[in-house]
C-alpha positions as a printed NumPy array, in Angstrom:
array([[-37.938, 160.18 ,  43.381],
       [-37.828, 161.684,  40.13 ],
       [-34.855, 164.009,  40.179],
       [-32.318, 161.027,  40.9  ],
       [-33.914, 159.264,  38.02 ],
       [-33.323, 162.5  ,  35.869],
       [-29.638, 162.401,  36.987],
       [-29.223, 159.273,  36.374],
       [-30.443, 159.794,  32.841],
       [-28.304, 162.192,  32.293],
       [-25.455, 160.855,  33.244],
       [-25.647, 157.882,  31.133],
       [-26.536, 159.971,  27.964],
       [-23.126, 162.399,  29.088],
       [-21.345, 158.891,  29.441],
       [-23.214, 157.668,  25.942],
       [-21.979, 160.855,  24.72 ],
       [-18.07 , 160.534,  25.715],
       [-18.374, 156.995,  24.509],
       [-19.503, 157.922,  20.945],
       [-17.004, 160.683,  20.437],
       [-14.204, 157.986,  21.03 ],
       [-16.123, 155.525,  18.671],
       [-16.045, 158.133,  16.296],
       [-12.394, 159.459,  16.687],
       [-11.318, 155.429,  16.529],
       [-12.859, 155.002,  13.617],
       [-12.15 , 157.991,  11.714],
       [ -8.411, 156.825,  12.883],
       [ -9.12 , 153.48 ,  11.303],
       [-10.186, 154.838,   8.014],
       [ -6.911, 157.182,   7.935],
       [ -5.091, 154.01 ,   8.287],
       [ -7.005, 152.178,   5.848],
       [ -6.878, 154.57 ,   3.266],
       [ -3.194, 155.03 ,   3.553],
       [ -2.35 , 151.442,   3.623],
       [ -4.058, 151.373,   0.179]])
């Protein structure tokens, strides 16, 4: 009962993961922009 639990846990902090690295790259991408459109 406890290992699927575990793998569920990690999979949504692997998929929390993924999901902040594209946060990040968009907004580092967004602040390119921003600073060359000034």
């Amino acid at each position: 009962m406890i290992l699927p639990l575990k793998l569920i846990a990690s999979e949504l902090n692997n998929q929390g993961r993924i999901i902040e690295k594209i946060f990040h790259l968009i907004l580092s991408d967004f602040i390119k922009v921003l600073s060359l459109s000034y």
